[in-house]
TIMI-2910 file (N, C-alpha, C, CB; in pm, 1 decimal, decimal comma, always signed):
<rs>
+----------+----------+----------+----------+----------+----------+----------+----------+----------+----------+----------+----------+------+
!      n_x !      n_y !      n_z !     ca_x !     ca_y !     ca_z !      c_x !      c_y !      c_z !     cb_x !     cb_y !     cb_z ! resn !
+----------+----------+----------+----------+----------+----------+----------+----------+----------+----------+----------+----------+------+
!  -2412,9 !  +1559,9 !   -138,4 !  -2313,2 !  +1469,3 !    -83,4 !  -2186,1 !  +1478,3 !   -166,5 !  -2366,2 !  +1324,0 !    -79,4 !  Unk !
!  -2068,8 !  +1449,3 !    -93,9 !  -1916,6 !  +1509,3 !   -173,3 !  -1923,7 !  +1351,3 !   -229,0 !  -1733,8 !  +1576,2 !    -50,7 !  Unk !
!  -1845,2 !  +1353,0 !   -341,6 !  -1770,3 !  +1243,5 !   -392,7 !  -1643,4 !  +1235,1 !   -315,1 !  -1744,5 !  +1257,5 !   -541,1 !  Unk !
!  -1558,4 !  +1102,8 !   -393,2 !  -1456,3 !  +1032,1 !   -309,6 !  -1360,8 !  +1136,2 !   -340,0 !  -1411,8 !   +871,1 !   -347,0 !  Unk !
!  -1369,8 !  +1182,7 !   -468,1 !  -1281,2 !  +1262,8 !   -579,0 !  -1282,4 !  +1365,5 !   -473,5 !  -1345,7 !  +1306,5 !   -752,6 !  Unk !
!  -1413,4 !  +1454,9 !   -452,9 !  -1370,3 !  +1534,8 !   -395,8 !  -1341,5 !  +1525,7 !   -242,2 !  -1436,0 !  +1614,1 !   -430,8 !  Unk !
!  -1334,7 !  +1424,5 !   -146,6 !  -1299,2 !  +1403,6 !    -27,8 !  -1147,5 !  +1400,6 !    -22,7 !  -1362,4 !  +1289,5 !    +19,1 !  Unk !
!  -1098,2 !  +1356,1 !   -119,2 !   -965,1 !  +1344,6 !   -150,2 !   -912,8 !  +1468,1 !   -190,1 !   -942,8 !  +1249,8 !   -245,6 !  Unk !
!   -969,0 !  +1538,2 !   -257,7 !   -888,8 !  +1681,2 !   -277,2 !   -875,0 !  +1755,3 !   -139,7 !   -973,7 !  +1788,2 !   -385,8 !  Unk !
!  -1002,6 !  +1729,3 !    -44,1 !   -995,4 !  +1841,6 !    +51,8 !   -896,4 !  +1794,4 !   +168,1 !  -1147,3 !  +1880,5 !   +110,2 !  Unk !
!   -879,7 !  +1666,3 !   +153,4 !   -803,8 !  +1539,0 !   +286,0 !   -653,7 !  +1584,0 !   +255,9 !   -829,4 !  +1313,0 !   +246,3 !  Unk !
!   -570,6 !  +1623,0 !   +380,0 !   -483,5 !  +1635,9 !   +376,0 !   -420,2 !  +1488,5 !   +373,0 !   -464,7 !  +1722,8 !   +454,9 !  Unk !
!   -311,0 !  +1462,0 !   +329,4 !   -273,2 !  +1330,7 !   +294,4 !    -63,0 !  +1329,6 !   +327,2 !   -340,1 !  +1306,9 !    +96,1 !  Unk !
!    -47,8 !  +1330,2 !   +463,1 !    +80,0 !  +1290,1 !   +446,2 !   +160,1 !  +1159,0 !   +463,2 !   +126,1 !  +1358,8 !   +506,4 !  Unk !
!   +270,8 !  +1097,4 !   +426,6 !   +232,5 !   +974,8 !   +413,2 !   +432,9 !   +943,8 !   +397,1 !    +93,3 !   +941,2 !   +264,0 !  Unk !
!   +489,1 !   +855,0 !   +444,3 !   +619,3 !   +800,7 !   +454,9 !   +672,8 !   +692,7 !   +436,1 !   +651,8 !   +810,7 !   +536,0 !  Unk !
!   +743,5 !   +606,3 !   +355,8 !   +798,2 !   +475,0 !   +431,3 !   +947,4 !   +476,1 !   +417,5 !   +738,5 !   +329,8 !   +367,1 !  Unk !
!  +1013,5 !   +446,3 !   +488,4 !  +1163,9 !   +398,1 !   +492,9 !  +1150,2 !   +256,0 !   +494,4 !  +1253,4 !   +449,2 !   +623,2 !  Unk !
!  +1268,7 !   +212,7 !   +432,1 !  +1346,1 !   +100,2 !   +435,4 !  +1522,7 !    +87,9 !   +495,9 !  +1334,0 !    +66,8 !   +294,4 !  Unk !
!  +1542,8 !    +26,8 !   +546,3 !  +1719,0 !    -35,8 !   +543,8 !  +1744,6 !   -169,1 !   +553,1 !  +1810,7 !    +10,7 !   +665,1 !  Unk !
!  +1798,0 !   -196,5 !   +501,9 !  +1863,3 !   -325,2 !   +418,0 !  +2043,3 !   -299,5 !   +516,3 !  +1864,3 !   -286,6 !   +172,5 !  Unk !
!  +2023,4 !   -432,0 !   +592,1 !  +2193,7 !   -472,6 !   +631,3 !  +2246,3 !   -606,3 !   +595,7 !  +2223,1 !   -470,6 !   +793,0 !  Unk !
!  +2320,7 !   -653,6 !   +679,6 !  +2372,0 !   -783,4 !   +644,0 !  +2269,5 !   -862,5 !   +733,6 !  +2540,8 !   -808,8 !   +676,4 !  Unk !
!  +2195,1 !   -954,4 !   +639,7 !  +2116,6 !  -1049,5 !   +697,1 !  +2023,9 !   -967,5 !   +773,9 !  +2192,1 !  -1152,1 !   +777,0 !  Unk !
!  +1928,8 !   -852,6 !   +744,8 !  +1821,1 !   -799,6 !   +815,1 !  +1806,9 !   -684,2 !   +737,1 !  +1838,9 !   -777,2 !   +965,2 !  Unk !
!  +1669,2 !   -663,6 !   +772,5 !  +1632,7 !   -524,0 !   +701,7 !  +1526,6 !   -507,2 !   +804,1 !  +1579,2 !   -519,3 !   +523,4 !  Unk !
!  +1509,5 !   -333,6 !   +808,6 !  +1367,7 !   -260,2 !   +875,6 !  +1312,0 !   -208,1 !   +784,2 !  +1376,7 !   -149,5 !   +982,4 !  Unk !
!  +1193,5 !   -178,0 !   +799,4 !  +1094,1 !   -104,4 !   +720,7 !   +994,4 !    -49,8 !   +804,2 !  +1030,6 !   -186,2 !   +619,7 !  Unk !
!   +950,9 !    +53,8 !   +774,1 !   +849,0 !   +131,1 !   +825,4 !   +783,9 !   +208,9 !   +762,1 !   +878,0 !   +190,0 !   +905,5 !  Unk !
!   +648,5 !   +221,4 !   +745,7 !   +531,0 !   +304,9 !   +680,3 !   +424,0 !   +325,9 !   +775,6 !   +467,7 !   +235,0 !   +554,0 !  Unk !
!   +410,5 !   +430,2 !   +736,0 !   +237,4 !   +542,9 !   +800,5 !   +225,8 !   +689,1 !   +747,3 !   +235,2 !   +586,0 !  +1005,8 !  Unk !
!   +123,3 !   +680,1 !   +747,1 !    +31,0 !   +827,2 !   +684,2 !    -41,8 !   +862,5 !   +819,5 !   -111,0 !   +792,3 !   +532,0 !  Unk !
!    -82,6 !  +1007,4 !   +721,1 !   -205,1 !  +1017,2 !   +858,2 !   -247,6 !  +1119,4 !   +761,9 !   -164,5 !  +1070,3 !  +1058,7 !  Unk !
!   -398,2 !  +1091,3 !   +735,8 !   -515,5 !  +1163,3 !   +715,5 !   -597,4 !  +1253,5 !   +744,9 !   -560,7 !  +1125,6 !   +715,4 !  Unk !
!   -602,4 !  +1356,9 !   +759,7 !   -677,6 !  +1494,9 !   +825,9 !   -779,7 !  +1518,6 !   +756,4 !   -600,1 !  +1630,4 !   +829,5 !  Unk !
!   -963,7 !  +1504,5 !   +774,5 !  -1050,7 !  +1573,2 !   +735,1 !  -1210,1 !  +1653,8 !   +793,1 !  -1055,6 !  +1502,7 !   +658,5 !  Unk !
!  -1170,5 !  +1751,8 !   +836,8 !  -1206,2 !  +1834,7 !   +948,2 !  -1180,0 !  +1792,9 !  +1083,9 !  -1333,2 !  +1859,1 !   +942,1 !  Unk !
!  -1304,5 !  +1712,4 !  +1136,4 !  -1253,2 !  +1665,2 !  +1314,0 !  -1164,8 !  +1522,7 !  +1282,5 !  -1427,9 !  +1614,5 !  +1450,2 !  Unk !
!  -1180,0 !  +1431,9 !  +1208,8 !  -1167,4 !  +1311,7 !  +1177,5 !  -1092,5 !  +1267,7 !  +1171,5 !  -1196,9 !  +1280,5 !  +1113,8 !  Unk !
!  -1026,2 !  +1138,7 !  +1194,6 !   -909,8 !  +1142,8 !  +1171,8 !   -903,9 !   +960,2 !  +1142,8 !   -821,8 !  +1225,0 !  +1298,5 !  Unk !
!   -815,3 !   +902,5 !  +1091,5 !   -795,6 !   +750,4 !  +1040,3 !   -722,8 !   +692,1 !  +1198,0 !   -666,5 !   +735,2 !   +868,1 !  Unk !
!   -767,2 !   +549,9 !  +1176,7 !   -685,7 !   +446,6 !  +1227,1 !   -546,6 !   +467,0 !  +1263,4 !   -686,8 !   +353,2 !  +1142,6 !  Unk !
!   -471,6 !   +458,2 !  +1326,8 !   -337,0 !   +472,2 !  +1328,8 !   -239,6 !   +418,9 !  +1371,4 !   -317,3 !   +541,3 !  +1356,8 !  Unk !
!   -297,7 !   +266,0 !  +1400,7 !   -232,3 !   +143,5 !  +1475,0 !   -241,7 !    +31,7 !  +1333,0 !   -339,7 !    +84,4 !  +1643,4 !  Unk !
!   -300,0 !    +59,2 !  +1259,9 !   -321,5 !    -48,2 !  +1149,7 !   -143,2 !    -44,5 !  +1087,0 !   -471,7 !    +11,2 !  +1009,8 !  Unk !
!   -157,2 !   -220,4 !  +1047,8 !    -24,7 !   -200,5 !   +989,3 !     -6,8 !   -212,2 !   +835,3 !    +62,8 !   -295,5 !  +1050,4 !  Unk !
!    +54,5 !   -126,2 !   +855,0 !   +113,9 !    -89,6 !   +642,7 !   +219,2 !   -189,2 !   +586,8 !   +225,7 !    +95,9 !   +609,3 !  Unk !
!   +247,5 !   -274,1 !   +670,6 !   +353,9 !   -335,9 !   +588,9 !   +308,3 !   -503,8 !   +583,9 !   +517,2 !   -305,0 !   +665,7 !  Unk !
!   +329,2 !   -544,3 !   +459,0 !   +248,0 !   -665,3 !   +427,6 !   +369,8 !   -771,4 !   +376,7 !   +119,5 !   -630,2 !   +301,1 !  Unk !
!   +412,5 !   -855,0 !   +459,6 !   +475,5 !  -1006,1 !   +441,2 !   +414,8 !  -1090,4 !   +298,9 !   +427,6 !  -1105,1 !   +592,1 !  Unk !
!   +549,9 !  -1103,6 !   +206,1 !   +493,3 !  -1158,7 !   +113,1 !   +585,1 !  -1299,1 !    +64,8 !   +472,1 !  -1048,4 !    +10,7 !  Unk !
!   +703,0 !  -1295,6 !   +118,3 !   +770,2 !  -1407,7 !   +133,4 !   +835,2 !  -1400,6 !   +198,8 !   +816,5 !  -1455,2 !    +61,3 !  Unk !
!   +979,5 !  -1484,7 !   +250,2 !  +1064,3 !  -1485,8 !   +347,2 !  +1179,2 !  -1354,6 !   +303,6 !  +1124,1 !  -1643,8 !   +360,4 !  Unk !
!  +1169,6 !  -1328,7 !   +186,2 !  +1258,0 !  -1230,6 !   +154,5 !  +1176,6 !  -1094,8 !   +100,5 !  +1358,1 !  -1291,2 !    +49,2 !  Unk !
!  +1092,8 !  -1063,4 !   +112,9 !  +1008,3 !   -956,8 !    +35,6 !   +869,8 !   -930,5 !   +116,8 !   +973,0 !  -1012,9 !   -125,2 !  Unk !
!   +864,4 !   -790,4 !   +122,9 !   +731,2 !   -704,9 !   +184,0 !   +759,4 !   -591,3 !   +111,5 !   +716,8 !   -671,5 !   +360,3 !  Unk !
!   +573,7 !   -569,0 !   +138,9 !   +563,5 !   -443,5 !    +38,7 !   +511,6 !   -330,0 !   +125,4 !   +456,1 !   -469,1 !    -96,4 !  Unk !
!   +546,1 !   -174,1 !   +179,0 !   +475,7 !   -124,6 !   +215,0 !   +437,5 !     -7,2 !   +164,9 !   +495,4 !   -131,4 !   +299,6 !  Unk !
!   +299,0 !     +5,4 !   +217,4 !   +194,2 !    +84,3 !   +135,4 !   +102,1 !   +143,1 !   +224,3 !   +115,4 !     -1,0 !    +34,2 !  Unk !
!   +134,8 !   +253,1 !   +158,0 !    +32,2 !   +466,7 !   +226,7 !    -66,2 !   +499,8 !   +162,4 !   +120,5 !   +648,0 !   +197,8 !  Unk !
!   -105,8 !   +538,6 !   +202,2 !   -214,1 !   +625,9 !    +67,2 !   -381,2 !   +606,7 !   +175,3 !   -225,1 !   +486,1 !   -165,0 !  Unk !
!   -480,2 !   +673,7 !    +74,8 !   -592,4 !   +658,7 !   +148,5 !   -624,9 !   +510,2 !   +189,2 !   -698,8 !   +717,8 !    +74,0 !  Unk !
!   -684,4 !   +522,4 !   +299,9 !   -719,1 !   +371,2 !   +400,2 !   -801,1 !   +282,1 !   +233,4 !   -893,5 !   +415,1 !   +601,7 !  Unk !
!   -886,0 !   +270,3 !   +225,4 !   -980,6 !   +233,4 !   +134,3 !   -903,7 !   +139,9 !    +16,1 !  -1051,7 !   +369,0 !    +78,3 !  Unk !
!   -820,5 !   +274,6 !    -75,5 !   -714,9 !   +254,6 !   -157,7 !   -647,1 !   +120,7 !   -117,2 !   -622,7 !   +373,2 !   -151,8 !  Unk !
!   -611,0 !   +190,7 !     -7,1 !   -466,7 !   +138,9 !    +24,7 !   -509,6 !    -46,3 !    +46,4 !   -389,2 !   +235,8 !   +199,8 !  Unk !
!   -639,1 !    -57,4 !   +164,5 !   -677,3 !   -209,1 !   +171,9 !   -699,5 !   -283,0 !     -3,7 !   -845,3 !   -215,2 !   +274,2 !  Unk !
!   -771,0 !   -220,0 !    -77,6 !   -860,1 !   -289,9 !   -179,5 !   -712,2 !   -332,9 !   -237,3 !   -988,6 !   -188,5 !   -288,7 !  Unk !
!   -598,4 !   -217,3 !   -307,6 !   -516,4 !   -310,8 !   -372,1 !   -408,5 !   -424,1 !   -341,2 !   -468,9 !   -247,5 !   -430,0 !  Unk !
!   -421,6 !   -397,9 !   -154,5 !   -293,1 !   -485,0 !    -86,8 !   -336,3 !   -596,2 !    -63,6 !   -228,9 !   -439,9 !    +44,5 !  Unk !
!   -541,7 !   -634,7 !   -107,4 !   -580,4 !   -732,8 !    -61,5 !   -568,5 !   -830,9 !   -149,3 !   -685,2 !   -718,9 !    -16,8 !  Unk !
!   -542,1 !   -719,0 !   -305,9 !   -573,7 !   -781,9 !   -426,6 !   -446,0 !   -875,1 !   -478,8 !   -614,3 !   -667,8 !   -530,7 !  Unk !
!   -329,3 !   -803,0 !   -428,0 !   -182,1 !   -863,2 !   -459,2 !   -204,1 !   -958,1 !   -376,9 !    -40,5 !   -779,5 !   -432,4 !  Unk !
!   -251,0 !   -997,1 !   -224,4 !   -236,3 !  -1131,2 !   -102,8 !   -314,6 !  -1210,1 !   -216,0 !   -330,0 !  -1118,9 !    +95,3 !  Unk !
!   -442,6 !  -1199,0 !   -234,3 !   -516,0 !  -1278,4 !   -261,2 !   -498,8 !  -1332,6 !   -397,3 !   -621,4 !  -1233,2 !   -234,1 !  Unk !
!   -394,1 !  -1240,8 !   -500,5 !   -315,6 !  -1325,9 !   -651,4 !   -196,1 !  -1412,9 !   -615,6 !   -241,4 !  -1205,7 !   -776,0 !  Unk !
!   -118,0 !  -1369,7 !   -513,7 !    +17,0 !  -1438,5 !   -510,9 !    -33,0 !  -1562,7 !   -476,7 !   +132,5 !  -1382,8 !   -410,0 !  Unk !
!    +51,1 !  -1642,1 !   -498,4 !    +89,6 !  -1796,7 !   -538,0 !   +183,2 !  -1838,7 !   -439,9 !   +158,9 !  -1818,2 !   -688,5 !  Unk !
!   +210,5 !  -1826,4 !   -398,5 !   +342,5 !  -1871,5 !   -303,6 !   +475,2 !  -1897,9 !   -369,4 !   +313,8 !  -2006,9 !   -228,6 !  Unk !
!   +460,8 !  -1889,9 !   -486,2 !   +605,2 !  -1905,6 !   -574,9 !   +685,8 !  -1841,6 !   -493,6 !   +618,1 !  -1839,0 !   -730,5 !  Unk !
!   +799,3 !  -1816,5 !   -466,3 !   +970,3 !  -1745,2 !   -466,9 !   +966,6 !  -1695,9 !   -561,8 !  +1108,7 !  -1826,0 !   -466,5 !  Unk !
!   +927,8 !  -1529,0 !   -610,5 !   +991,7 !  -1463,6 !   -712,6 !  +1091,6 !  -1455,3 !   -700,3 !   +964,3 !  -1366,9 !   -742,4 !  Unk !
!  +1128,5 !  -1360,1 !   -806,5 !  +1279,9 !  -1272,0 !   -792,1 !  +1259,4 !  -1156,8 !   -758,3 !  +1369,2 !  -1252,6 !   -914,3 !  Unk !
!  +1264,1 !   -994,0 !   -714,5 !  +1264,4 !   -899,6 !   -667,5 !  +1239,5 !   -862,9 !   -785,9 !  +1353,2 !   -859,1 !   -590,5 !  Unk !
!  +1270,5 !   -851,8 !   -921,9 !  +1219,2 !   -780,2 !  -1067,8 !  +1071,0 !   -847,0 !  -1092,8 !  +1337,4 !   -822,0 !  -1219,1 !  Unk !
!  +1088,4 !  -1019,9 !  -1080,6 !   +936,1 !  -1040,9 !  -1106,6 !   +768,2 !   -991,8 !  -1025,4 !   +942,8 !  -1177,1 !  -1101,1 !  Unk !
!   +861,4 !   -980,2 !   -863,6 !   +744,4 !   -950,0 !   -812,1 !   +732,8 !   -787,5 !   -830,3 !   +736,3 !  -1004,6 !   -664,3 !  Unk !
!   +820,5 !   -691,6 !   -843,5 !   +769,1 !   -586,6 !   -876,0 !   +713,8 !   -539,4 !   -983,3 !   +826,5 !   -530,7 !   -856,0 !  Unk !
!   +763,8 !   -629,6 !  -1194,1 !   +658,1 !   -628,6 !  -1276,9 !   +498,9 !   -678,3 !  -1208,5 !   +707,8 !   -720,2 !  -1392,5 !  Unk !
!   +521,3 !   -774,6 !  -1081,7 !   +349,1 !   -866,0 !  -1081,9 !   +293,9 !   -736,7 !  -1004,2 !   +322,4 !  -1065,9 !   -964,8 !  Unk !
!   +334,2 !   -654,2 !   -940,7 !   +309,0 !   -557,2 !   -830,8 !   +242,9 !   -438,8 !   -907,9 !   +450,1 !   -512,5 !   -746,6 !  Unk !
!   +334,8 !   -420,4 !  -1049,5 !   +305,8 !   -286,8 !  -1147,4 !   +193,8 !   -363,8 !  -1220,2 !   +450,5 !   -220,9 !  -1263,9 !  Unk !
!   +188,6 !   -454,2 !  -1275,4 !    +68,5 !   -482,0 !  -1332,2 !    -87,5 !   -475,0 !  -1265,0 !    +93,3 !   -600,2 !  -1370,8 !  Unk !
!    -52,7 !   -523,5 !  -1150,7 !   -169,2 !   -526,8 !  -1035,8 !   -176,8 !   -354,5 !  -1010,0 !   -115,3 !   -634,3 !   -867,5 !  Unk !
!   -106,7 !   -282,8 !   -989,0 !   -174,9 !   -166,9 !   -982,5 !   -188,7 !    -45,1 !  -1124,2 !   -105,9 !   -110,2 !   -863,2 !  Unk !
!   -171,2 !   -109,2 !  -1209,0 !   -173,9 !    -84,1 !  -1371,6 !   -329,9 !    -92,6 !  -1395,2 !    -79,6 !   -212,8 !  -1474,2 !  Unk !
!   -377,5 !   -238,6 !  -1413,6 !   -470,9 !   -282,0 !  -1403,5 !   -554,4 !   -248,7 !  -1308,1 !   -452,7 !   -371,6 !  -1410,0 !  Unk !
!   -567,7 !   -198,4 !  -1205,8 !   -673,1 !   -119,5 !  -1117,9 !   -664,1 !     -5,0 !  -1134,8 !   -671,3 !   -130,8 !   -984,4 !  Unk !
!   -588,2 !    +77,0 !  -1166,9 !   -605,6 !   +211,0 !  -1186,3 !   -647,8 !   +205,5 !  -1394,9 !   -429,2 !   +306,4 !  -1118,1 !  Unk !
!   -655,6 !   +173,5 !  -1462,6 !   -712,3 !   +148,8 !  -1586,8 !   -792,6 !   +110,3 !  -1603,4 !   -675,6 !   +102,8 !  -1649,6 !  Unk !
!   -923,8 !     +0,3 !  -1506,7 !  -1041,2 !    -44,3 !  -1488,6 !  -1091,4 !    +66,1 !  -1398,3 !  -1045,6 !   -185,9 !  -1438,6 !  Unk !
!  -1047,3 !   +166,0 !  -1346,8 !  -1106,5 !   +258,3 !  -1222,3 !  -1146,7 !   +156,7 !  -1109,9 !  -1252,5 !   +356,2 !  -1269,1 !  Unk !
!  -1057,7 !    +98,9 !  -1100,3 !  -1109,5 !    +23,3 !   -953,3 !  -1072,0 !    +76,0 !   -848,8 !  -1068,0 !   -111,8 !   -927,0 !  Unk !
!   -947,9 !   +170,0 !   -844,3 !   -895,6 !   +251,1 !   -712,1 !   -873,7 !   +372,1 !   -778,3 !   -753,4 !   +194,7 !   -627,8 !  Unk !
+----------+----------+----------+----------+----------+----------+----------+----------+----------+----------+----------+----------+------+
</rs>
């Protein structure tokens, strides 16, 4: 049986997000898509995750990955109003800390 390690080497992995920022609005958009032999991922799921009235984060990468750490940032935030520097130190720590415990 392959490991994840190696499912991931053989998985083609392409993967995008844009942002634009105007006056009073912004778009964003993210998706990947995963190739491994016939198989293929989800492709209606959405990548972009509401985190206050001014801030979303979006995020590619393998399906698995990608749920465990976006569930992990919903389920720490607080509802505070950061600032755009604080929530991206709380964002780097949260994925600091999972990739240094081997959790993703």
């Amino acid at each position: 049986m392959e490991s994840v390690d190696d499912y991931r080497r053989m998985t083609k992995l392409r993967e995008c997000v844009f942002g634009l920022v105007g006056d009073g609005f912004v778009i964003a958009a993210a998706d990947a898509s995963t190739g491994y032999n016939f198989t293929s991922e989800n492709t209606t799921e959405d990548k972009i995750t509401v985190l206050d009235s001014h801030k979303l984060v979006a995020a590619v990468g393998f399906p698995a990955d990608r749920h465990k750490i976006m569930h992990s940032i919903e389920d720490n935030w607080d509802g505070i109003t950061w600032t755009t520097e604080s929530t991206a130190n709380f964002i780097r720590t949260k994925l600091n800390n999972a990739l240094n415990n081997g959790e993703h």
